[in-house]
C-alpha positions in Angstrom: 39.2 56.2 -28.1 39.7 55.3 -24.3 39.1 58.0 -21.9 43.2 57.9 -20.8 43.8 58.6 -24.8 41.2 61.1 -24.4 43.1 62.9 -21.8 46.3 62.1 -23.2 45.1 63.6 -26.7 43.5 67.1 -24.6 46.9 67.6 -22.4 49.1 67.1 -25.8 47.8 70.5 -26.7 49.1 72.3 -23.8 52.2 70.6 -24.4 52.8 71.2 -27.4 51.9 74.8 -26.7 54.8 74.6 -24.2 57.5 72.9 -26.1 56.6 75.3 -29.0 57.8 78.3 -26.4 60.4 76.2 -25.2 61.9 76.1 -28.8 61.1 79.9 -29.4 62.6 81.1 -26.0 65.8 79.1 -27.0 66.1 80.6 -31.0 65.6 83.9 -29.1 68.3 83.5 -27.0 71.6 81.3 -26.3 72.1 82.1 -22.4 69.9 79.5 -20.6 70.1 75.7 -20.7 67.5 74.3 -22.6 67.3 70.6 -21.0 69.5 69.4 -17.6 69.3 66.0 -16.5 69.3 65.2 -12.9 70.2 61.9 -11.1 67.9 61.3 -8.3 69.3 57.7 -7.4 72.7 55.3 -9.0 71.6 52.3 -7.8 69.3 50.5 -10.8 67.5 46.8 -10.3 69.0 45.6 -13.6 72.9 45.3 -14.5 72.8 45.5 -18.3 76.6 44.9 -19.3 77.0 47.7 -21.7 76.0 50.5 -19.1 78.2 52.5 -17.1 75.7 54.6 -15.5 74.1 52.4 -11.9 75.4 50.9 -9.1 73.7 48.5 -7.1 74.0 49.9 -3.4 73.3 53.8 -3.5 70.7 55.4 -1.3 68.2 58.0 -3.3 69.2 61.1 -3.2 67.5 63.3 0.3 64.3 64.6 -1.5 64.7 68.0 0.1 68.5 68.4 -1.8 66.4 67.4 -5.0 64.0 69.9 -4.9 66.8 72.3 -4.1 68.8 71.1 -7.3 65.3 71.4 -9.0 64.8 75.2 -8.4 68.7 76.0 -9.0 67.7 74.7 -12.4 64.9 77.0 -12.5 66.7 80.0 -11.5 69.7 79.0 -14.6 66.4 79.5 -16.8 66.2 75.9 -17.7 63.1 75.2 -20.0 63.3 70.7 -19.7 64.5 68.8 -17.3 64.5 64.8 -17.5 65.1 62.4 -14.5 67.3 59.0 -15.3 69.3 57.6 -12.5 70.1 54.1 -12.3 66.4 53.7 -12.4 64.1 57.2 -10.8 61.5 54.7 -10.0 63.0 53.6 -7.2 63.3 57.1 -5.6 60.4 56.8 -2.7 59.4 60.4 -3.8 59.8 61.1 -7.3 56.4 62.0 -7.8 57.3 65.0 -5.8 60.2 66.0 -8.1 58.1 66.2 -10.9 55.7 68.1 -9.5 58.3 70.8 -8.0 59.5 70.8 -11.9 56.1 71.8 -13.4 55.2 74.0 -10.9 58.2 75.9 -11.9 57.5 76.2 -15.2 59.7 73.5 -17.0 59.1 70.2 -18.5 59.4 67.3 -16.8 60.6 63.9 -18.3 61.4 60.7 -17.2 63.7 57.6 -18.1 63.4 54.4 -16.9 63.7 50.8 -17.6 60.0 50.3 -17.1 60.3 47.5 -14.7 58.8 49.0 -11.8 55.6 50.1 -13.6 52.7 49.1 -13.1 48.3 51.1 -13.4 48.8 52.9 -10.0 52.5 53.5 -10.9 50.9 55.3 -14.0 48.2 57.1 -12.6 50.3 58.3 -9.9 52.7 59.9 -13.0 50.2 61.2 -14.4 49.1 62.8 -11.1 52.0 64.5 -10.8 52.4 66.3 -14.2 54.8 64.0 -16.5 55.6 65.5 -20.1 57.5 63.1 -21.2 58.6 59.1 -20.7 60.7 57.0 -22.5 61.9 53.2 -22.3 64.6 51.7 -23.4 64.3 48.2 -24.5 67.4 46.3 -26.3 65.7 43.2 -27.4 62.7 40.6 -27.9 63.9 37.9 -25.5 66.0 38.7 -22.6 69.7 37.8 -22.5 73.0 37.7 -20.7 73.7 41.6 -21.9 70.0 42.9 -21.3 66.8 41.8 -19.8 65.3 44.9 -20.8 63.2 43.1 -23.5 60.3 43.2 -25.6 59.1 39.7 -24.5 59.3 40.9 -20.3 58.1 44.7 -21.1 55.4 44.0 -23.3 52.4 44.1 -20.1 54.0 47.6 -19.1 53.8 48.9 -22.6 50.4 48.1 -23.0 49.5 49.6 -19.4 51.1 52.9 -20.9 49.1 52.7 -23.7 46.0 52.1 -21.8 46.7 54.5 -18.9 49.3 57.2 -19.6 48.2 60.9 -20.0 51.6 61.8 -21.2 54.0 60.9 -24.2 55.8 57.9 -24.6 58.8 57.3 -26.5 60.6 53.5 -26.8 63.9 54.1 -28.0 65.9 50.5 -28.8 69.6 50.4 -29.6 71.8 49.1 -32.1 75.5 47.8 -31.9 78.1 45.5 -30.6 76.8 44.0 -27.3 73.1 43.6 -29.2 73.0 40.1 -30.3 70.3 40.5 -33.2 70.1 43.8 -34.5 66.5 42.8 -36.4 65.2 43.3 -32.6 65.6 46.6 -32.9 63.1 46.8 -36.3 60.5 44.3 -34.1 60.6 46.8 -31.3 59.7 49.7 -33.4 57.0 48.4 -34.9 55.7 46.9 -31.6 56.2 50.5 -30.6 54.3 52.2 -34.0 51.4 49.7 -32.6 50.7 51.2 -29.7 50.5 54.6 -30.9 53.7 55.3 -29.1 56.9 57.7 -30.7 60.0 55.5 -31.3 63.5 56.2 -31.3 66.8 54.4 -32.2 70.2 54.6 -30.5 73.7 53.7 -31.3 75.4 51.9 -28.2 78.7 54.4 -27.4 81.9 53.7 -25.5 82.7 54.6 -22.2 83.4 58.0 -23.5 80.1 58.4 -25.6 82.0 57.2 -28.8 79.9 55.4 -31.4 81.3 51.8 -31.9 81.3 51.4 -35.8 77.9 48.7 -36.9 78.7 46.0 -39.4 76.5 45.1 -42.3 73.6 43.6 -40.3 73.4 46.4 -37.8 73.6 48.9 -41.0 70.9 47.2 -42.9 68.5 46.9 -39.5 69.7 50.4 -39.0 68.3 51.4 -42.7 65.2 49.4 -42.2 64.1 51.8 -38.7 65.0 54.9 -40.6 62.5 54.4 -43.5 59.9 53.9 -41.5 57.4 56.8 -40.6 58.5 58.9 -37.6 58.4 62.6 -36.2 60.4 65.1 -38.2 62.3 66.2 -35.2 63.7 62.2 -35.1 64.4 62.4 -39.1 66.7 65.7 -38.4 68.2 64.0 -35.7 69.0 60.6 -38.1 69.5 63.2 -40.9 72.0 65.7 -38.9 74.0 62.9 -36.9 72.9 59.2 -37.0 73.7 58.5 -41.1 77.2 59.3 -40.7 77.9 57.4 -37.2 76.3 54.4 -38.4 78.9 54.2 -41.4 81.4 54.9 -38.8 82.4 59.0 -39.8 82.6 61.6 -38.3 80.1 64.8 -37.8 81.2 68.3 -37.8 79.1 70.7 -35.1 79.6 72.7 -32.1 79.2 70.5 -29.1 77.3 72.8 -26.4 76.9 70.7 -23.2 77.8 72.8 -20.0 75.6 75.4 -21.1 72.3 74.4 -22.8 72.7 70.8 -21.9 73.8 69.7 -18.3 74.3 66.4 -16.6 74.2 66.7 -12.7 74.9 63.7 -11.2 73.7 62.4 -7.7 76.4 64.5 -6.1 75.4 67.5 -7.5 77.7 68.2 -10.0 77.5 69.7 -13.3 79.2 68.0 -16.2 79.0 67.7 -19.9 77.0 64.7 -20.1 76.6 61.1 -18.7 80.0 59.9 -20.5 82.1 63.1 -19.4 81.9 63.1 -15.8 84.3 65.1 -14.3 84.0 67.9 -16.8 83.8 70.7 -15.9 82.5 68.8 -12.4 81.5 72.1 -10.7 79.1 71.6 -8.2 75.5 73.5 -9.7 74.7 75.8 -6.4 78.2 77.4 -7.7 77.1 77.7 -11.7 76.5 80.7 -13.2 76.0 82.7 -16.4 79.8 83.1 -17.0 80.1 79.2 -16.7 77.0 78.6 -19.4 78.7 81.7 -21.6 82.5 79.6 -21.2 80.8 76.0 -22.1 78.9 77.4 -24.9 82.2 78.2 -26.8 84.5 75.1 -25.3 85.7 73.0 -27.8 84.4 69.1 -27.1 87.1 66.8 -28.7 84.8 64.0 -28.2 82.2 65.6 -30.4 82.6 64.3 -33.9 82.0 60.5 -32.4 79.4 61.1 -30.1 76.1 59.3 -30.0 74.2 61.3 -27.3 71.4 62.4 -28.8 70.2 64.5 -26.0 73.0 67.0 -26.5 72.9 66.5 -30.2 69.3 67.6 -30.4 70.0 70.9 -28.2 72.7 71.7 -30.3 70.4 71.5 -33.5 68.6 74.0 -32.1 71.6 76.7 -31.6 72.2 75.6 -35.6 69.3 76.7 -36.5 69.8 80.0 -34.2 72.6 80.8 -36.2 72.6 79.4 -39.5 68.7 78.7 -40.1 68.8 77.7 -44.0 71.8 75.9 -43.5 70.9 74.0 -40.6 67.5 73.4 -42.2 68.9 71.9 -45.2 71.4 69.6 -43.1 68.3 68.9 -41.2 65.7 67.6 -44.6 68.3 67.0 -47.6 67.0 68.9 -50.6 65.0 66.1 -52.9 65.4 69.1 -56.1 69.2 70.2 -57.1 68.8 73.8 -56.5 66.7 74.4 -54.2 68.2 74.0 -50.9 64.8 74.0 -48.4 62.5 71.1 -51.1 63.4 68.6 -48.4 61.5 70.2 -45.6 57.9 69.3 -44.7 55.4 71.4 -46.0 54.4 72.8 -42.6 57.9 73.4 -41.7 58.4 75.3 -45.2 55.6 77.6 -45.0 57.1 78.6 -40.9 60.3 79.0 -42.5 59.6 81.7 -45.3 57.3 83.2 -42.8 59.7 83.4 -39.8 63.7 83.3 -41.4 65.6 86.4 -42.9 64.4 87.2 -45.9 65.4 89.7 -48.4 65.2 93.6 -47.7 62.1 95.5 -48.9 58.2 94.3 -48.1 59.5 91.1 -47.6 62.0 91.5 -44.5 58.8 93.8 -43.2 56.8 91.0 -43.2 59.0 88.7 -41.9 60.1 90.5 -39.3 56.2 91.1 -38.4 55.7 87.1 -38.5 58.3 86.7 -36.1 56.7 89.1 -33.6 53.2 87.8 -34.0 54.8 84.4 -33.4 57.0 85.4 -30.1 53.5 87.1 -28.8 51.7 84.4 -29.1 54.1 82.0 -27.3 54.2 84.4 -25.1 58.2 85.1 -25.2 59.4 87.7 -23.9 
């Protein structure tokens, strides 16, 4: 093992350790947001045609307003916060932002095209506190649509590999503007390779609506879920992904505006990066009454929606509120009957432990896990 995997491996503890109260703090309670996402800087050094989400002329964001939007955050009780842009990287001071977000007690991710990294990039990442990074490549060989490709990122995901301390996640996409959808399955497996978590997407609209996949894209789609991943990515694909990719609907409770926001380079708050302008309230003026109104607003985009950022913070409030059901929505029972036989063992034993139970010595115990649990994780 390389001394970077080393130190990768020691500083997974304390993460985990951290995301693990992260999760708690949220079951516990409903009235903070559990991940924002914060543009540092439009402007992007790519122009893939399916985005909607760079420009090629902004200026970066004044570091000093960042940090301010940073501890505004803080002060909302946000647990995660990610930097996308455009592309952070190109922010001279990004570094800093990270830093200002783990010193205040959050977790700090990162999304970028990858183009910009390179060791001392890295290192200097690392420096600074990262949780979390994840690339998005669309295909092997570079095209007309995206040159974010296997073929051009291959050297950067290796220097991850080699150098990063934190986690690294490549997601790849599936749909319309992807030429081959087997690119997708080459980039996973690339990913699996490297050690790295891997994710797949469902290109949306300009409104975050899913655009149906034909046959090719449902069998390459198939394929990627088979393969061995973490069980929070087989809840999402479980919960969500199965349906889009045959083109239906979902039925949940949309809750961006209060445990997911989107603040965009101007500062304001909306529902996520395909539903700008709503609510568009700028965040020094956000509140509690504006997280308790969004947490109850009807999305009519919802059903259709491929973002799986929201979609995975609103898992969490299902699981809040309707554990067993959630749970079994989350790992399909594999035995008629017996609604929780689809859940991982570790996961199974957590849940009789920790979920309502039954009255009598039962409940007692329970209840007892639950506070042992909340101690530990040091929730108050």
């Amino acid at each position: 093992m390389t001394k970077p995997s080393v130190k990768r491996a020691i500083r997974s503890v304390g993460r985990r350790f951290r995301e693990a109260r992260m999760i708690a703090t949220a079951l516990k309670s409903r009235e903070h947001p559990i991940l924002a996402h914060i543009v540092p800087i439009r402007r992007c050094n790519l122009s893939c045609t399916y985005c909607n989400e760079y420009d090629s002329i902004s200026k970066p964001v004044p570091t000093a307003e960042m940090l301010r939007r940073i501890e505004l955050l803080a002060a909302l009780g946000t647990a995660t916060v990610t930097i996308s842009g455009g592309e952070p990287l190109l922010h001279p001071n990004l570094d800093e932002m990270i830093r200002r977000i783990r010193a205040l007690g959050m977790l700090a991710q990162l999304i970028t095209n990858g183009y910009l990294l390179t060791p001392e990039r890295i290192e200097g990442l690392n420096q600074a506190g990262l949780d979390h990074l994840q690339i998005s490549i669309d295909n092997v060989m570079p095209d007309e649509t995206s040159k974010k490709s296997l073929r051009v990122l291959d050297k950067k995901l290796s220097w991850l590999a080699d150098y990063a301390e934190f986690d690294v996640n490549i997601n790849s996409v599936l749909g319309s503007s992807i030429r081959n959808p087997q690119d997708a399955l080459a980039i996973r497996r690339r990913a699996m390779e490297l050690g790295f978590a891997s994710t797949v997407g469902l290109i949306h609209d300009g409104s975050g609506h899913v655009r149906p996949l034909n046959e090719q894209q449902r069998f390459a789609f198939e394929a990627i879920a088979s393969l061995p991943k973490a069980f929070h990515t087989t809840a999402l694909y479980n919960r969500f992904h199965r349906r889009l990719a045959q083109g239906l609907p979902n039925q949940w409770q949309c809750r961006a505006g209060s445990r997911y926001l989107y603040i965009c380079e101007d500062g304001l708050v909306h529902y996520c990066s395909q539903q700008r302008g709503h609510p568009g309230i700028p965040l020094e003026r956000y509140s509690g009454d504006d997280l308790k109104r969004e947490y109850h607003t009807v999305k009519h985009c919802a059903p259709y929606c491929t973002i799986p950022c929201v979609q995975r913070v609103a898992m969490i409030d299902e699981v809040r509120e309707r554990p067993l059901e959630a749970l079994g929505s989350f790992f399909p029972p594999k035995v008629e009957g017996e609604p929780l036989s689809g859940l991982p063992v570790w996961l199974k034993i957590l849940t009789r432990m920790c979920l309502p139970s039954e009255t009598g010595f039962a409940a007692i115990g329970t209840r007892g896990w639950r506070k042992v649990a909340l101690r530990l994780l040091a929730v108050k």
